[in-house]
C-alpha positions as a Markdown table, in Angstrom:
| # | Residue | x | y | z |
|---|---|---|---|---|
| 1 | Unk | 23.0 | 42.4 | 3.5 |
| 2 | Unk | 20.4 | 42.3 | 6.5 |
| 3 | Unk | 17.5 | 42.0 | 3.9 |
| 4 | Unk | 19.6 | 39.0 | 2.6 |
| 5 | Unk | 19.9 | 37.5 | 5.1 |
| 6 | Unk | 16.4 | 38.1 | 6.7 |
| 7 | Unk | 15.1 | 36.6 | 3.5 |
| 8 | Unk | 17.1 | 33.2 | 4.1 |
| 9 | Unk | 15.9 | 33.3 | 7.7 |
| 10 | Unk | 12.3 | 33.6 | 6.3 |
| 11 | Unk | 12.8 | 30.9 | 3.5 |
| 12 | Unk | 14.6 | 28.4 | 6.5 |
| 13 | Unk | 11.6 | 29.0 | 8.7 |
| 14 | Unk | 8.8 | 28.1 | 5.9 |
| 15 | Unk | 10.7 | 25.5 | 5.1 |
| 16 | Unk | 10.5 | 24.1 | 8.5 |
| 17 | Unk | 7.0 | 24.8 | 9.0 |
| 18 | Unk | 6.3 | 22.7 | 5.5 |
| 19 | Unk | 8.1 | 19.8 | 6.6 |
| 20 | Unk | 5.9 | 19.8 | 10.0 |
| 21 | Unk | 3.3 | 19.7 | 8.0 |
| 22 | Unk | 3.9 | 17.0 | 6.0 |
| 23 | Unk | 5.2 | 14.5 | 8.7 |
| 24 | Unk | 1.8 | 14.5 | 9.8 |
| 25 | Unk | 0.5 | 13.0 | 6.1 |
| 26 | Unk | 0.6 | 9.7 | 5.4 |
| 27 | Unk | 2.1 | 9.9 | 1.7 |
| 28 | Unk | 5.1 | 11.6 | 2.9 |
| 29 | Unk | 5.6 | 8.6 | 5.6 |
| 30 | Unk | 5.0 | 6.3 | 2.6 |
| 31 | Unk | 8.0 | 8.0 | 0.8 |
| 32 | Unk | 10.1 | 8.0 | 4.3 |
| 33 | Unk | 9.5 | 4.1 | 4.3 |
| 34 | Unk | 10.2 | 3.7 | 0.3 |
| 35 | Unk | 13.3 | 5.7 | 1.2 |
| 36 | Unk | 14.4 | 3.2 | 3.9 |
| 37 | Unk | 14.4 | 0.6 | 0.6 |
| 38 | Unk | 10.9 | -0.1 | -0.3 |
| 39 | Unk | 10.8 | -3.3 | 1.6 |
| 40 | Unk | 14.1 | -3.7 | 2.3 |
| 41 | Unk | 15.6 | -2.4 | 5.5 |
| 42 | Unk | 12.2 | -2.8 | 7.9 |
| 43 | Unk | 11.3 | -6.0 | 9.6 |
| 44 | Unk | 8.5 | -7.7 | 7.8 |
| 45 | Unk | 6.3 | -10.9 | 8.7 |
| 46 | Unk | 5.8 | -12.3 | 5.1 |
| 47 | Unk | 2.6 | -14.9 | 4.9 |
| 48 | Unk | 2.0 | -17.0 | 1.8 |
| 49 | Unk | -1.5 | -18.4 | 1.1 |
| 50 | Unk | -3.1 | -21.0 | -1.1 |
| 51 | Unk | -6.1 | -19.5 | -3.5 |
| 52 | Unk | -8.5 | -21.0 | -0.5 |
| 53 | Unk | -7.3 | -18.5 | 2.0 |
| 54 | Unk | -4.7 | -21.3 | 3.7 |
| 55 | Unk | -1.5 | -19.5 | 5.2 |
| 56 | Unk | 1.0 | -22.4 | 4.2 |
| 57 | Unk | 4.2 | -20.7 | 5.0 |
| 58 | Unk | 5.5 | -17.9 | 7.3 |
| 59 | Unk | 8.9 | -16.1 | 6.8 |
| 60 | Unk | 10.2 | -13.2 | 8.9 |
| 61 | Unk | 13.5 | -11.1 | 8.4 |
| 62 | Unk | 15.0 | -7.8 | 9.1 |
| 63 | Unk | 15.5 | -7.4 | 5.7 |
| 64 | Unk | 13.0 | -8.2 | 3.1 |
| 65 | Unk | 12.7 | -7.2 | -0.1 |
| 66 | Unk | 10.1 | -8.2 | -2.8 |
| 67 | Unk | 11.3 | -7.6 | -6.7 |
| 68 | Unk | 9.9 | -7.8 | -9.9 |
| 69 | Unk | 10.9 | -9.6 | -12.9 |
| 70 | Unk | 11.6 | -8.7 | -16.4 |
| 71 | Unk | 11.0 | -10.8 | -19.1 |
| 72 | Unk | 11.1 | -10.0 | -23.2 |
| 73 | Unk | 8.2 | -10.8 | -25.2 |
| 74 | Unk | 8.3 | -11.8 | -29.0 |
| 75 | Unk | 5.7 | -9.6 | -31.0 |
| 76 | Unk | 4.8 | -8.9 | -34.3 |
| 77 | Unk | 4.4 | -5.3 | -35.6 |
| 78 | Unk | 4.5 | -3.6 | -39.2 |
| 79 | Unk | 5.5 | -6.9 | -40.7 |
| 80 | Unk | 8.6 | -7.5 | -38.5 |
| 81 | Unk | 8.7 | -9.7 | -35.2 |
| 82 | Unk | 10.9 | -7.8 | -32.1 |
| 83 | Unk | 10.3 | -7.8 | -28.0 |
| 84 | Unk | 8.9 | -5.8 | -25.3 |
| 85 | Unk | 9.9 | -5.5 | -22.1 |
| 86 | Unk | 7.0 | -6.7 | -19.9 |
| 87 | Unk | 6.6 | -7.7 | -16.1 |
| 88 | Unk | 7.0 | -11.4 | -15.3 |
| 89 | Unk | 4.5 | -12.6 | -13.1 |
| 90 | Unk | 7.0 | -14.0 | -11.1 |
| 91 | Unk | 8.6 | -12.1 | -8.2 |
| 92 | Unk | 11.2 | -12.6 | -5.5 |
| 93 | Unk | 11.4 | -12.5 | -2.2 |
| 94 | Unk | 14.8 | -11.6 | -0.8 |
| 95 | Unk | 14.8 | -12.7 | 2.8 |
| 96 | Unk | 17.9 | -11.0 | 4.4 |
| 97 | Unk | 19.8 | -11.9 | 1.1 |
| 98 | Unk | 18.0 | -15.3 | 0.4 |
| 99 | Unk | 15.5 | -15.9 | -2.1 |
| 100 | Unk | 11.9 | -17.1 | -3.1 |
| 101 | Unk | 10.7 | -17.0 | -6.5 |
| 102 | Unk | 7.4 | -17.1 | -6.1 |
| 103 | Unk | 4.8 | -17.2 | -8.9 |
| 104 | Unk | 0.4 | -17.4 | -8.1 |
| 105 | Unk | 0.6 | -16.9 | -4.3 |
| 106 | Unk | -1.3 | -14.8 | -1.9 |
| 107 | Unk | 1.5 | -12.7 | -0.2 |
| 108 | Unk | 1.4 | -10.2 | 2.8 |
| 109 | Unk | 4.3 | -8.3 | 3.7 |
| 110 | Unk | 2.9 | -6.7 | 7.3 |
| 111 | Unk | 5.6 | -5.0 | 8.9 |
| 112 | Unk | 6.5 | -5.4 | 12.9 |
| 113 | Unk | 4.1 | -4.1 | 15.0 |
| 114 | Unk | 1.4 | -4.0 | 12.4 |
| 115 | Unk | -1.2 | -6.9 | 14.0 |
| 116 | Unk | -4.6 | -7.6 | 12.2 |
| 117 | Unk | -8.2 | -7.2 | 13.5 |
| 118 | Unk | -8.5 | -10.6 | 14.9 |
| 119 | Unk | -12.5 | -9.7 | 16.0 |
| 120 | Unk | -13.6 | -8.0 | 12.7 |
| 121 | Unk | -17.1 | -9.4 | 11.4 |
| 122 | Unk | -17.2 | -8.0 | 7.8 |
| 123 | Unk | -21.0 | -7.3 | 7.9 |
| 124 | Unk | -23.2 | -9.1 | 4.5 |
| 125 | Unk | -24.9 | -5.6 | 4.2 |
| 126 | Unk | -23.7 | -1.8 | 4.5 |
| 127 | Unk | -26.3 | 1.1 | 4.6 |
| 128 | Unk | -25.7 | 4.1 | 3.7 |
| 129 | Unk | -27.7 | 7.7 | 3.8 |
| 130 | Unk | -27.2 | 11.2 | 2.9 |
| 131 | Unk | -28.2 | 14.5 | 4.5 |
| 132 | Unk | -28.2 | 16.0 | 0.7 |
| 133 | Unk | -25.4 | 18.2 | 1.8 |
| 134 | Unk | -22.6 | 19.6 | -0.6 |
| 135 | Unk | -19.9 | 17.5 | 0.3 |
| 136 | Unk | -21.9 | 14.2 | -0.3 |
| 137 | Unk | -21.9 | 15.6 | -4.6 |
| 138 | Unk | -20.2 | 12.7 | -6.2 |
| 139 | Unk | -17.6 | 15.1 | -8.2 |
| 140 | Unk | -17.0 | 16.8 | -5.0 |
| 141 | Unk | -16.4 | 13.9 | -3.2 |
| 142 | Unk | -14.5 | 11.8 | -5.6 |
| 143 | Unk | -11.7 | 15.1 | -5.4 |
| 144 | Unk | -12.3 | 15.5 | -1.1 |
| 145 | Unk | -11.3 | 11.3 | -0.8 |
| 146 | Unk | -8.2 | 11.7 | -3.4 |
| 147 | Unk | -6.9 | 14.3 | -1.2 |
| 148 | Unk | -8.3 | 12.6 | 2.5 |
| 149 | Unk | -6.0 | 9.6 | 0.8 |
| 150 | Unk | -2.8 | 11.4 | 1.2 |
| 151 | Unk | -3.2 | 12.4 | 4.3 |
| 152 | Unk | -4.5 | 9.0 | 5.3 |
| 153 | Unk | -8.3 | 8.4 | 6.4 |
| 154 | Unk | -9.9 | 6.7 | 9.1 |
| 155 | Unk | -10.7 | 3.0 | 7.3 |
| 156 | Unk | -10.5 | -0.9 | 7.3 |
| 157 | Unk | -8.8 | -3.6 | 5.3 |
| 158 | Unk | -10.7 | -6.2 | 4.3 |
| 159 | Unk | -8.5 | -9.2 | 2.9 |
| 160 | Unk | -9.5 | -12.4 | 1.1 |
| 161 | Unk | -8.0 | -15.3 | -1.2 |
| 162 | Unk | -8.1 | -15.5 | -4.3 |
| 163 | Unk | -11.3 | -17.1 | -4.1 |
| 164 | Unk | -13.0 | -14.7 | -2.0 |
| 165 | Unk | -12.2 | -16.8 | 1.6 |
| 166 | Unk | -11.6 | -14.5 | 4.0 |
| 167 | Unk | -7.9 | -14.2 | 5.2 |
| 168 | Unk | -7.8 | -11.3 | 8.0 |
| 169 | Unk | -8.5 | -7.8 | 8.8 |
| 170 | Unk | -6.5 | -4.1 | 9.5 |
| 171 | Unk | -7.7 | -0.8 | 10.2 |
| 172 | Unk | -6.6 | 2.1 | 11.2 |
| 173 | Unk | -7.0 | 5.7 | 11.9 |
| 174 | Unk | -4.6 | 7.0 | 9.2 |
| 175 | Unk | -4.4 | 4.7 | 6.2 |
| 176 | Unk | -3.1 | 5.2 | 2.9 |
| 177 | Unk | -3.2 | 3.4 | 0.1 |
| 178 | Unk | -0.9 | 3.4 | -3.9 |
| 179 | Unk | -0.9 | 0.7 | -6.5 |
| 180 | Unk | 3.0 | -0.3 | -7.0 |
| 181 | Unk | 4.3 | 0.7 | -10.3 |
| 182 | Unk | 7.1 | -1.5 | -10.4 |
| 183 | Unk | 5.7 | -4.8 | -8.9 |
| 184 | Unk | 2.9 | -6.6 | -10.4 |
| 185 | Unk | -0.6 | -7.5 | -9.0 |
| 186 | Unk | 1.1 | -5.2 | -5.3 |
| 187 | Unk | -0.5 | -2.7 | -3.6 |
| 188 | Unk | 1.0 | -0.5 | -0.7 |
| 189 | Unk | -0.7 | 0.7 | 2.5 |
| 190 | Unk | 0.1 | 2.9 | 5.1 |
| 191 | Unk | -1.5 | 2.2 | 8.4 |
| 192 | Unk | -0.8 | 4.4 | 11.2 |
| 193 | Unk | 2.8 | 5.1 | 9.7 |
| 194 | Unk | 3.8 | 1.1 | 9.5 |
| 195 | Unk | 3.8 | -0.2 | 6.0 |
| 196 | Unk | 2.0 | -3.2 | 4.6 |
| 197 | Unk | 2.0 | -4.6 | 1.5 |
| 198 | Unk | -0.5 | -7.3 | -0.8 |
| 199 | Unk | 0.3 | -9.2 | -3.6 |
| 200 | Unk | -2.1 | -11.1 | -5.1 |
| 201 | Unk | -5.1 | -11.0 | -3.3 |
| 202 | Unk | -8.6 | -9.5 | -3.2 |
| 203 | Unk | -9.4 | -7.1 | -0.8 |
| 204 | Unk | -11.5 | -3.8 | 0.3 |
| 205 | Unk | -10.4 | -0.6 | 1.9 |
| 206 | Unk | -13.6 | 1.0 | 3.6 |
| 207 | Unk | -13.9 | 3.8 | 5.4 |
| 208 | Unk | -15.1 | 3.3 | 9.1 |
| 209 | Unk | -18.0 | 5.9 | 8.8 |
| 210 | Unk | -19.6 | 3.4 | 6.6 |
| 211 | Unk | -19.5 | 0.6 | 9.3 |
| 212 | Unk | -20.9 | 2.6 | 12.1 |
């Protein structure tokens, strides 16, 4: 019986110890903030732009949610026609129960307290150089960043139109970063544990030792 239940005491303790760990990593504060309801239950400033880089519209709510759309598509296989389920390329926006359907814009979802870098200068040119070491090895690197990513790395977000015209800037010291399965053309960061989301829009995530 005492083994017993110094075994549960043991298994409580790692348990603990695990979870400390993680609330330090920036995937697990991603899943904290999809378990709050994706978009839905934070506050959110949602910005619309034209392909130009133009914010024409600004929408804020305490609930905001941003949902795909799925539509059946006629094909034609082994000499009989049937449907798919694909993704529309239309989403909506529910703001606090209200929507948009919104098809083509540029659309960030930054949530409260998240502000850009209104003094970035995204530099024309970025040098690089290596010491030769280990870590620089291209396999070992490519397996080091995927791993960095989930805990969230020291890096910058570069955003721009459609077009390429630049739109703004955020960086941070822990930023994470996951393509959404369910939403098309919208990616998901983490940035410093407050969420931000783009949809439709081009845009680089670079690592700050490569600006210094």
């Amino acid at each position: 019986m005492k083994h017993t239940k110094k075994k549960i005491i043991a298994t409580l303790l790692i348990t603990v110890l695990s979870l400390s760990c993680l609330s330090g990593c920036a995937v697990f504060k991603s899943k904290i903030n999809d378990l709050n309801g994706s978009i839905t239950g934070n506050t959110y400033a949602a910005s619309f732009y034209t392909n130009t880089g133009e914010k024409f519209m600004s929408m804020s709510g305490k609930k905001i949610d941003l949902k795909s759309n799925i539509v059946e598509e006629q094909t034609y296989s082994d000499g009989s026609w049937g449907y798919t389920e694909t993704l529309s390329s239309v989403v909506t926006v529910l703001i606090d129960g209200k929507e948009v359907e919104s098809c083509g814009s540029t659309m960030i979802f930054a949530e409260k307290g998240l502000e850009p870098e209104v003094d970035f200068k995204n530099p024309d040119t970025i040098d690089s150089t290596t010491d030769g070491s280990l870590g620089d090895n291209v396999i070992i690197s490519n397996v080091v960043n995927k791993y960095k990513n989930y805990f969230g790395k020291s890096r910058v977000v570069v955003i721009q139109s459609q077009l390429g015209d630049p739109i703004c800037a955020y960086s941070g010291d822990k930023v994470y970063w996951e393509v959404c399965d369910d939403l098309p053309k919208t990616t998901k960061l983490m940035i410093d544990g407050k969420a931000l989301y783009i949809h439709r829009a081009n845009f680089q995530i670079i690592d700050k030792d490569l600006l210094d």
